[in-house]
C-alpha positions in Angstrom: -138.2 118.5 215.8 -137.0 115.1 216.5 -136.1 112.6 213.1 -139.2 110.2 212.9 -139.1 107.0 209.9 -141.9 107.6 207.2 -143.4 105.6 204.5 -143.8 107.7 202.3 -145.9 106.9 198.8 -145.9 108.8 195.7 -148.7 108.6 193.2 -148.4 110.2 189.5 -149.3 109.2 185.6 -147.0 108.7 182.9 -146.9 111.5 180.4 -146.5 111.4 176.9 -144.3 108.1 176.4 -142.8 107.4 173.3 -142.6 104.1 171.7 -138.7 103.3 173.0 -140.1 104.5 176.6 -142.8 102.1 175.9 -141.1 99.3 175.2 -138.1 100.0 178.0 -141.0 100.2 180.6 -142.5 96.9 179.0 -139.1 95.2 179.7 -138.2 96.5 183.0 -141.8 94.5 183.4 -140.7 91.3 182.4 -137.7 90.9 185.3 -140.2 92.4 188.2 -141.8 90.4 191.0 -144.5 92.5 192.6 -144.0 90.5 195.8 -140.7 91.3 196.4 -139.8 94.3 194.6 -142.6 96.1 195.3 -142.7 96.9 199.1 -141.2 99.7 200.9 -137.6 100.6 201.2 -135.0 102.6 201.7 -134.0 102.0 198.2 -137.4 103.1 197.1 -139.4 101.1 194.7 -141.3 102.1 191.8 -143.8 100.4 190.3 -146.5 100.4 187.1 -149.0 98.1 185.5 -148.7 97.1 181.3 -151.2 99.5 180.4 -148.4 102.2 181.3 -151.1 105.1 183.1 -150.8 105.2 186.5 -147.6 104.5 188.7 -146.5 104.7 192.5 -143.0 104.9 194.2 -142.8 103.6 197.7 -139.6 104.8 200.2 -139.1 105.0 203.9 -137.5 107.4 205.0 -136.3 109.6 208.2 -136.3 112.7 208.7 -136.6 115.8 210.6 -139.6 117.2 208.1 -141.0 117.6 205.1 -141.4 113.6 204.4 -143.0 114.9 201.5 -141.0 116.8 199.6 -138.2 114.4 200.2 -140.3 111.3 198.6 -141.7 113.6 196.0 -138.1 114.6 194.8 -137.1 110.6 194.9 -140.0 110.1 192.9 -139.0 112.7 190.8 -135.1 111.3 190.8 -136.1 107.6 190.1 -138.5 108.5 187.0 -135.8 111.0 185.7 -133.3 108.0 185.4 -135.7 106.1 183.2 -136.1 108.5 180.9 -139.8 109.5 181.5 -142.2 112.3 181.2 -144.6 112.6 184.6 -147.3 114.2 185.5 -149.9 114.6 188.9 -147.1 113.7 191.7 -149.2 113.4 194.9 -147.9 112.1 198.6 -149.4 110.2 200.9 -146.9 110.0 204.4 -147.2 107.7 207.1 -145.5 108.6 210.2 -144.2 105.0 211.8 -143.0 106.2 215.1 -146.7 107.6 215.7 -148.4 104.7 214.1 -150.7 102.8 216.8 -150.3 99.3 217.1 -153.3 96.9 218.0 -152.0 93.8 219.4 -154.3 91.1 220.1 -156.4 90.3 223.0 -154.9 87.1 225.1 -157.5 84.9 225.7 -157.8 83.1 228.8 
């Protein structure tokens, strides 16, 4: 199977957060820009609200298969390094190379 670029977007809840995970989350807040750091990237980006519920983590990636897995472990990876308990990983894969394009119409 040929290597095909995916967007790949992870969806989960935030379990069982302590205060200090709280208030880390809460400051990690205060230095983000949804317009820029929010889109996604190879890096991946990972990205919550104040109430602290619901999250998402956005990658690209390429591969041969399994986009899935591979953006679920990321996921997995990035919420591990903060420190954070997670629950309810879901993802959601968009396959770029196949992705139709609609270009518009040239008048005239």
């Amino acid at each position: 199977m040929a290597e095909h670029t995916y967007r790949v977007l992870v969806r989960g809840r935030f379990a069982d957060l302590t205060d200090d995970q709280r208030a880390t989350l809460r400051d990690r807040l205060a230095g983000f820009d949804f317009m820029r750091d929010a889109g996604f990237s190879e890096e991946g980006a990972l990205t919550y609200d104040e109430k602290l519920d619901f999250f998402s983590y956005r990658v690209i990636l390429t591969a041969a298969e399994k986009p899935d897995d591979a953006g679920l472990r990321r996921a997995s990876t990035a919420l591990d390094a903060l420190g954070v308990d997670f629950k309810g990983l879901k993802a959601k894969v968009t396959d770029m190379d196949e992705m139709k394009i609609n270009r518009p119409k040239r008048l005239g």
